[in-house]
C-alpha positions in Angstrom: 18.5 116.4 101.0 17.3 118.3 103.8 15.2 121.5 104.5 16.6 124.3 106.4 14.5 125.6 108.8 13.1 128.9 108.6 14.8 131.4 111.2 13.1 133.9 112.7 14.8 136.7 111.6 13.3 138.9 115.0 15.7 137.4 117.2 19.1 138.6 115.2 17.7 141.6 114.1 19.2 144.4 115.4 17.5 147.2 117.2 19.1 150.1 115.1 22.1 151.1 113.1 24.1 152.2 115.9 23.9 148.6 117.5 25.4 147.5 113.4 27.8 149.8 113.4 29.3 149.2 117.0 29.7 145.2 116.1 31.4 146.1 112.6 33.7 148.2 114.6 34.7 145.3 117.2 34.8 142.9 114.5 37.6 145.1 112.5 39.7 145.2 115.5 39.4 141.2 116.1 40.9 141.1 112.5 43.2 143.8 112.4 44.9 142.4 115.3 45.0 138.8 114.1 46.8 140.5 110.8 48.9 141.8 113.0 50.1 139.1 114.7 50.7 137.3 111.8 52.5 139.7 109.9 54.6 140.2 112.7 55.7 136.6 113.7 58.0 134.6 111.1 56.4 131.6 109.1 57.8 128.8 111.4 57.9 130.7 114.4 55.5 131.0 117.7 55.4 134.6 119.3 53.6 134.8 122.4 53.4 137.9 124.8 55.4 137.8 127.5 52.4 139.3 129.7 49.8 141.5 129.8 51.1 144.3 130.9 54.3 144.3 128.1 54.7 144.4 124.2 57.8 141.8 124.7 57.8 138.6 123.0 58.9 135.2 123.4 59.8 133.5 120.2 60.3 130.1 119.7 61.2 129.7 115.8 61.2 125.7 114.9 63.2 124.1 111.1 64.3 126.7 110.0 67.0 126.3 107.3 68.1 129.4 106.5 69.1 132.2 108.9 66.6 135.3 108.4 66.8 138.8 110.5 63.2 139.3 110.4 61.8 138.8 113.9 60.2 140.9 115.7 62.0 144.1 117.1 60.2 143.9 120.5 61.6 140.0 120.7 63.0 139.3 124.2 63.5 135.4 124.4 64.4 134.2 120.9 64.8 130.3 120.6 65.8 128.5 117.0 65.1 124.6 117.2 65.7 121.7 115.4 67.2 124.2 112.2 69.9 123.9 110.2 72.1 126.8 109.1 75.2 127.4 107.2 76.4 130.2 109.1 74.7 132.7 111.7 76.2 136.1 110.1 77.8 138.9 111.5 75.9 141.6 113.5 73.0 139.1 113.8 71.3 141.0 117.4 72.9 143.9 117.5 70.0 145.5 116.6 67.3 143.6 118.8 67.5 146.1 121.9 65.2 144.4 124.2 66.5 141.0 123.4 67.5 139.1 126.4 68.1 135.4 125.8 69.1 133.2 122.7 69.2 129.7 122.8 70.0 127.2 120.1 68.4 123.4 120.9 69.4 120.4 118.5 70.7 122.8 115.8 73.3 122.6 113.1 75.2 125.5 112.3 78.5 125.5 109.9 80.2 128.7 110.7 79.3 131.2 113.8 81.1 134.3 112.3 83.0 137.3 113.3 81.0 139.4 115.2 77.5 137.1 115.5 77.6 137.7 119.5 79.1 141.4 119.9 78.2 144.5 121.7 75.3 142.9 123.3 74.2 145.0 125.9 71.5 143.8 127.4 71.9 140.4 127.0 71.2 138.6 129.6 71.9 134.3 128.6 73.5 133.0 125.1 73.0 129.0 124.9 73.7 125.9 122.7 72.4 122.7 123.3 72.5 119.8 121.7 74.6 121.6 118.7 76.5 121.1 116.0 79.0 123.6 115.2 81.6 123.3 112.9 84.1 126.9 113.4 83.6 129.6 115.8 85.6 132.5 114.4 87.6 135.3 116.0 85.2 137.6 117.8 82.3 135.7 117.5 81.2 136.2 121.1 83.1 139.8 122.1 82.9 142.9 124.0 80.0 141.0 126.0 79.8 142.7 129.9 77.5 141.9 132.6 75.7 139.1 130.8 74.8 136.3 133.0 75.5 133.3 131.2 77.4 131.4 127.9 76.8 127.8 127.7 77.4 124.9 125.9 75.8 121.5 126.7 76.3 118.2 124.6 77.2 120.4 121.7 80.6 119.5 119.1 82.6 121.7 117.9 85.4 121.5 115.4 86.8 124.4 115.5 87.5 127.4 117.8 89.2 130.0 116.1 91.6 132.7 117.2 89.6 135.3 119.3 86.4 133.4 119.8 85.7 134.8 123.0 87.3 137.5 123.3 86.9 141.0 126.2 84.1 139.4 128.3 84.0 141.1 131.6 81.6 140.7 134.7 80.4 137.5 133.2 78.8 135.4 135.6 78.9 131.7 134.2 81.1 130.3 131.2 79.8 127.2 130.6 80.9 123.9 128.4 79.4 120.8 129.6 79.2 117.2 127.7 80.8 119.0 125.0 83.4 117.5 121.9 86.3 120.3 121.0 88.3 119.2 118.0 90.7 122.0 118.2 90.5 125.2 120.7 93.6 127.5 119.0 96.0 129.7 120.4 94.4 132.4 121.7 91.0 131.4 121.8 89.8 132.7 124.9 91.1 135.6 125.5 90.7 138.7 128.0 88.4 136.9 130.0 88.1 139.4 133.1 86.5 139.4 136.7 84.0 136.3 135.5 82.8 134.2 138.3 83.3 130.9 136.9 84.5 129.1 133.9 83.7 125.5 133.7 84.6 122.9 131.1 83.1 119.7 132.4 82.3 116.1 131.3 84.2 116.4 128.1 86.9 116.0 125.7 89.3 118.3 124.0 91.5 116.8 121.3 93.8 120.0 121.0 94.3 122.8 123.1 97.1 124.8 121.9 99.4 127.1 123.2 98.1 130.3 125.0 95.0 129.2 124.1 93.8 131.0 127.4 95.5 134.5 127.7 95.7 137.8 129.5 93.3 136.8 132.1 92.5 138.5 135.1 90.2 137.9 138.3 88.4 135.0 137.8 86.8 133.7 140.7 86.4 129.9 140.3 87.3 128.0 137.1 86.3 123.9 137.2 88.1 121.1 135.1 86.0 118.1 135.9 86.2 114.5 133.8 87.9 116.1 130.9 90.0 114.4 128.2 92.5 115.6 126.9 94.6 114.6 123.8 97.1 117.3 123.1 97.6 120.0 126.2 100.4 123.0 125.5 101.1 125.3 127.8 99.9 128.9 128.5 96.6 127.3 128.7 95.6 125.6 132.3 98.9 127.3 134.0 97.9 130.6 132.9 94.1 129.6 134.4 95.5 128.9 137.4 97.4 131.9 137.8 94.8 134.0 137.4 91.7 132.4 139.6 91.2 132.4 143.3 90.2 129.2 142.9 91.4 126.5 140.7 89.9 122.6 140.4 91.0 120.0 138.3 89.8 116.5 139.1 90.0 113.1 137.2 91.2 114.3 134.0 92.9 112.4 131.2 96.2 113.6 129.9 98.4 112.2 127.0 101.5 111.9 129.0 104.4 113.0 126.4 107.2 115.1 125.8 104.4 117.7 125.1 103.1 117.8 127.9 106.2 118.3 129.8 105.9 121.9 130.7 103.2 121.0 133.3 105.5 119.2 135.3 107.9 122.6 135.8 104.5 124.8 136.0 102.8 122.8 138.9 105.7 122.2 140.6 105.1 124.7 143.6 100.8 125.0 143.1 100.3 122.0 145.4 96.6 123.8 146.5 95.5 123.6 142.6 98.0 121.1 141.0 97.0 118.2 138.8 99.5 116.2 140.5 97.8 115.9 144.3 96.9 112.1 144.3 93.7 112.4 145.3 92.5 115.0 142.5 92.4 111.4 140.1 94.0 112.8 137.5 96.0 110.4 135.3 98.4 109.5 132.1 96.7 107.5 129.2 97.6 103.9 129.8 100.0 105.1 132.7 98.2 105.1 135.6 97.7 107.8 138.3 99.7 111.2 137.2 100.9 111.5 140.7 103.2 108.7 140.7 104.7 109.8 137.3 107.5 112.2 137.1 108.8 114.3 133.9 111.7 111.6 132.9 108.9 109.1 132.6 106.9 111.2 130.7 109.3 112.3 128.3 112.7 110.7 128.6 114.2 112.5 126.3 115.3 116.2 128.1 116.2 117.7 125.0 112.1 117.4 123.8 110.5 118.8 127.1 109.8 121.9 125.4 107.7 120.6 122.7 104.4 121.5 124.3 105.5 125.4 125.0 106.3 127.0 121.6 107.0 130.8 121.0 104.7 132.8 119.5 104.3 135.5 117.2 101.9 138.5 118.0 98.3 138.3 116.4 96.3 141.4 117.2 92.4 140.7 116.7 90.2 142.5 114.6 87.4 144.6 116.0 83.8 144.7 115.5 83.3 148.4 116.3 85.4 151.5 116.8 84.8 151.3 120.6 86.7 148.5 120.5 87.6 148.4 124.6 84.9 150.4 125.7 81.4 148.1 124.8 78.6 149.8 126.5 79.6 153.3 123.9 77.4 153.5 121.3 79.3 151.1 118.1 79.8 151.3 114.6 78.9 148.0 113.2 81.3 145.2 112.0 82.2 144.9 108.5 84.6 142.9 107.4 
């Protein structure tokens, strides 16, 4: 046991009410703010101010599970990590107006849907790293202008849907880097317009399907460095390469078969960007440098050279507002 010592009550006594009430005033704030705080910021989620002088937040939500739209409206940096989600749903930020960056680090996500990324104005950087994604659907990332940046780094993905990416404009850096693609379908990447670069790097693509690049215009630089790729089609690097001032594609890995025999007649005359020039080290599975191959070795059989360059039937995409081709008017949401 011990004694508690008597206090002498004269040196917290307090001078005179006004001097009471004044501290029980302070000490409400102190707790209304720390109410506040907490009521705003998700369980599982750090929200810091940006600064001093600004109500914007970073937010830096960790295992989450489930995807919930319940941060804060004045978020500007938004970061989900190490969470697990089935599917990130449609119209997920449209309404987060001061949002600026999402990024998703050592996540697993089943389904991006239609519309997840759309008529985001003022967004700024979208990023997945170290991902798991199992389908991207059509318009998942659309109508974005004058963002800065889309990237994916060491991330899989199984499947890229019709009209993944589809009407971004002004974009300054498309990214994919360390990346796994199962299947990227035909038009996958489409109306990509006056974007500075567009870089797939370090990577492999099992199939890349016909047209899966279309109407493209202006693209300043697009890279193809140390990819691998198992199935190539056509309407998909030659249609790159018509479009892009300039063009690189260096020590890549084709499947060298009747379907892939269109890129012989398509390269023919680009000798500035074509994946022929010897010292791009670009080469044939188990064949050795492509620049010593021709077609007939490729494919001996001239009937089949047209495997890799199939017709195909019109496929309009849906839209995820009314101002479908004009993204900075005010939108009606998706709903599908």
């Amino acid at each position: 046991m011990f004694k508690l010592k008597k206090l002498n009550m004269d040196v917290f006594k307090l001078r005179n009410r006004r001097d009471f009430v004044y501290c029980l005033v302070v000490l409400l704030q102190i707790c209304s703010v720390s109410a506040s705080d907490d009521e705003l910021c998700p369980l599982s989620c750090e929200c810091t101010r940006e600064d001093n002088t600004t109500d914007a937040l970073n937010v830096v939500c960790d295992s989450f599970y489930q995807f919930t739209g319940n941060i804060p409206a004045n978020t500007k940096y938004l970061v989900y990590q190490n969470s697990r989600f089935d599917y990130l749903p449609m119209n997920a930020f449209m309404d987060y107006k001061l949002l600026k960056s999402i990024s998703f680090v050592n996540a697993s996500i089943g389904t991006v849907r239609a519309c997840s990324f759309a008529e985001l104005e003022s967004m700024e950087r979208i990023s997945f790293e170290k991902c798991q994604i199992d389908v991207i659907q059509g318009n998942a990332f659309s109508n974005l202008g004058n963002i800065d940046e889309v990237i994916f780094r060491e991330v899989s993905v199984n499947d890229i849907t019709s009209f993944a990416f589809h009407n971004l404009t002004h974009l300054d850096y498309l990214t994919f880097e360390k990346v796994y693609i199962r299947l990227i379908n035909r038009y996958s990447f489409q109306q990509l317009n006056n974007i500075k670069r567009v870089k797939f790097a370090n990577s492999r693509i099992d199939y890349l399907r016909t047209s899966g690049f279309s109407k493209i215009a202006n693209l300043t630089d697009v890279q193809f460095l140390n990819i691998s790729f198992g199935s190539l089609h056509c309407n998909t690097l030659d249609t790159l390469a018509e479009n892009t001032n300039t063009m690189t594609m260096t020590n890549l890995l084709f499947n060298c078969t009747c379907g892939l025999a269109w890129m012989w007649k398509e390269f023919s005359n680009e000798s500035s960007i074509s994946p022929f020039a010897s010292q791009n080290g670009n080469t044939c599975a188990g064949k050795g440098d492509i620049s010593g191959i021709g077609v007939a070795q490729a494919c001996p059989d001239a009937d089949s050279r047209g495997e890799g360059c199939q017709p195909l039937l019109p496929s309009p995409p849906h839209s995820c507002s009314k101002n479908y081709d004009e993204p900075l008017n005010p939108v009606t949401k998706c709903m599908l």
